[in-house]
Backbone as numpy.savetxt, mean C-alpha at the origin, in Angstrom:
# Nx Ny Nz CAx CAy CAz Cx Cy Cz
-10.70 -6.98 7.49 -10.66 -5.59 7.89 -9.22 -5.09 7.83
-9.39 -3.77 7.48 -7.66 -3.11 7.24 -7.60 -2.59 8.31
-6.03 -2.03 8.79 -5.58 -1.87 10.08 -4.94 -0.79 9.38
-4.71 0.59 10.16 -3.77 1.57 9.79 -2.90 1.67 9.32
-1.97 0.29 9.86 -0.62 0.96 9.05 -0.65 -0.16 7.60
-1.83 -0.95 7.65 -2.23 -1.10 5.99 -2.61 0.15 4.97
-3.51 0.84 5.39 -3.65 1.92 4.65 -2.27 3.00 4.52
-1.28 2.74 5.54 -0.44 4.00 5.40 0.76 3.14 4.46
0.76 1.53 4.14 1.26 1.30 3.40 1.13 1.22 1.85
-0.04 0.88 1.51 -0.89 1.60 0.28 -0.40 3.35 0.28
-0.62 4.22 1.34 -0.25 4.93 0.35 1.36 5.73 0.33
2.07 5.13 0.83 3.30 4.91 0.78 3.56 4.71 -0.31
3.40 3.22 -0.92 3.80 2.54 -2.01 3.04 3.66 -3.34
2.08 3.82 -2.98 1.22 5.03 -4.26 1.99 6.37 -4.57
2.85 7.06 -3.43 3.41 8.30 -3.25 4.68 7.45 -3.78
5.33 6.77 -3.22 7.07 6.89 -3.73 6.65 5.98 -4.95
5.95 5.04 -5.30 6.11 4.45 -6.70 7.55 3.00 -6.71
8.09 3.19 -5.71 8.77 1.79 -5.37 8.61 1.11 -3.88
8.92 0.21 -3.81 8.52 -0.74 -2.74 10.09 -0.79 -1.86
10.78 -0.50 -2.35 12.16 -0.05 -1.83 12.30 1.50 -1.09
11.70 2.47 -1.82 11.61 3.85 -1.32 10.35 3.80 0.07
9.50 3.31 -0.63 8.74 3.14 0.62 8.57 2.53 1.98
9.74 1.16 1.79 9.71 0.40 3.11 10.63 1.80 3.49
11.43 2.02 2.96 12.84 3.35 3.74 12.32 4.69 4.10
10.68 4.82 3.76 9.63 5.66 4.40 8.90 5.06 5.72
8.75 4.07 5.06 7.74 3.68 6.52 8.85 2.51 7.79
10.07 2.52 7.33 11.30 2.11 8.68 11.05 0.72 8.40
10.47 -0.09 7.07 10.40 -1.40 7.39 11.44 -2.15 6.36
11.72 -3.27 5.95 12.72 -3.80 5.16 11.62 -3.85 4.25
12.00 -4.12 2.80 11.63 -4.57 1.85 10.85 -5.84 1.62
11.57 -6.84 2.32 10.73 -8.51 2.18 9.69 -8.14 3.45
9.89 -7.31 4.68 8.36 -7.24 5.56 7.28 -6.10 4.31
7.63 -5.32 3.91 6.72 -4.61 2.79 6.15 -5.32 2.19
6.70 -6.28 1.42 6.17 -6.68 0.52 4.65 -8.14 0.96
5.41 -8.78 2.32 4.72 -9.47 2.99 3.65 -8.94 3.51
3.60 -7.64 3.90 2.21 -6.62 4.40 1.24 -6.67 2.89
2.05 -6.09 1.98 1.20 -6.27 0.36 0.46 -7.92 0.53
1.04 -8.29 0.29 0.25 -10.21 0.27 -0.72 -10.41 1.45
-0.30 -10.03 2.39 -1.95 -10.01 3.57 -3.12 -8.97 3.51
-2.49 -8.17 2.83 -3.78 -7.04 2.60 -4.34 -7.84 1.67
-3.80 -8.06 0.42 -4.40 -8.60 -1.05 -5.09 -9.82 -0.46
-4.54 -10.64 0.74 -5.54 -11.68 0.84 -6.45 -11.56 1.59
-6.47 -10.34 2.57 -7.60 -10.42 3.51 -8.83 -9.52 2.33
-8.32 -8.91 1.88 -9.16 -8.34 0.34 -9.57 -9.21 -0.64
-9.01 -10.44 -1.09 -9.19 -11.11 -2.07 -8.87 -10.56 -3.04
-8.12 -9.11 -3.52 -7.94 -8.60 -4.77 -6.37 -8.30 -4.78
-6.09 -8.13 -6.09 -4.62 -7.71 -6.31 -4.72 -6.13 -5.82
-3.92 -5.34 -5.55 -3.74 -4.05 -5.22 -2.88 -3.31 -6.29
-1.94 -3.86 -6.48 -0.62 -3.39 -7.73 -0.35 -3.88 -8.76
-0.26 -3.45 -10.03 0.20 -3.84 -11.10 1.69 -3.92 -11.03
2.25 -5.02 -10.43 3.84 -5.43 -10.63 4.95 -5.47 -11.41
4.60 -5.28 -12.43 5.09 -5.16 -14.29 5.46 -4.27 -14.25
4.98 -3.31 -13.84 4.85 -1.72 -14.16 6.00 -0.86 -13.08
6.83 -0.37 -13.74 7.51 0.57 -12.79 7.34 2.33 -13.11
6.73 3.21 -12.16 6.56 2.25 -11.12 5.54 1.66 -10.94
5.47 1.28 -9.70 4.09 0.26 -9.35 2.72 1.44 -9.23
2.19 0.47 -10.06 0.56 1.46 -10.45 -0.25 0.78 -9.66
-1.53 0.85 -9.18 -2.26 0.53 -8.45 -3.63 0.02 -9.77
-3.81 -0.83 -8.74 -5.33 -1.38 -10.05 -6.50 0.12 -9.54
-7.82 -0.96 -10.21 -8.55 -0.02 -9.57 -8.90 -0.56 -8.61
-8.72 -1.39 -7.86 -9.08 -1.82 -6.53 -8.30 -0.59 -5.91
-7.06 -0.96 -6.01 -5.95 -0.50 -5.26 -5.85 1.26 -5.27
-6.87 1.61 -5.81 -7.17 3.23 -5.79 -8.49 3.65 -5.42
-9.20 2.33 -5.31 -10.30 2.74 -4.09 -10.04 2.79 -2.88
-9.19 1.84 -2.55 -8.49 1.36 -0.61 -7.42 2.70 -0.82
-6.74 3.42 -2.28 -5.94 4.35 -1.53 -6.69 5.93 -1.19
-7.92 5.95 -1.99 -8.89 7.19 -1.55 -9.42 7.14 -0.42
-9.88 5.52 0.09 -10.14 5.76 1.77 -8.70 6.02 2.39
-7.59 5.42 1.98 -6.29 5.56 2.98 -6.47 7.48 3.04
-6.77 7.83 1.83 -6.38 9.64 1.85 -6.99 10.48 2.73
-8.55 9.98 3.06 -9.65 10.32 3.84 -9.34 9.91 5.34
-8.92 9.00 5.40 -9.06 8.36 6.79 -7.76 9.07 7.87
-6.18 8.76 7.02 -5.21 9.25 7.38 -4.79 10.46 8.10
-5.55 11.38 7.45 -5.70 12.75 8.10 -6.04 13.17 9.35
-7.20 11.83 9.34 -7.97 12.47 10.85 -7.25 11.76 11.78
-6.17 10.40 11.41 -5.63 9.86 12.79 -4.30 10.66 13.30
-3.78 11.99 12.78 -2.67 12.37 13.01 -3.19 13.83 14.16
């Protein structure tokens, strides 16, 4: 199960397109970002990001979990 500030990191990483811009959005370092990425992907079993790619593109997994992040986000603010 995902936890909020999983989804608000998905779409962090989806909006700024680096993993550097986004930990400096969401107040976290870079190596905890990237460590949040690897527990989502494993409590998911799927990759989320195409890593190759700058910037970072999202699979299509990783743009189904960010359409619920878009839906869900709204209503917790």
């Amino acid at each position: 199960m995902l936890e909020i500030k999983h989804l608000k990191t998905i779409a962090a990483i989806a909006d700024q397109g680096s993993l550097v811009m986004a930990a400096e959005k969401l107040f976290l370092t870079q190596s905890a970002l990237s460590h949040q990425i690897k527990e989502i992907e494993s409590r998911l079993g799927v990759r989320l990001f195409i890593r190759k790619s700058r910037p970072l593109r999202l699979t299509a997994a990783g743009e189904r979990i960010l359409e619920t992040a878009r839906s869900v986000l709204p209503l917790m603010t």
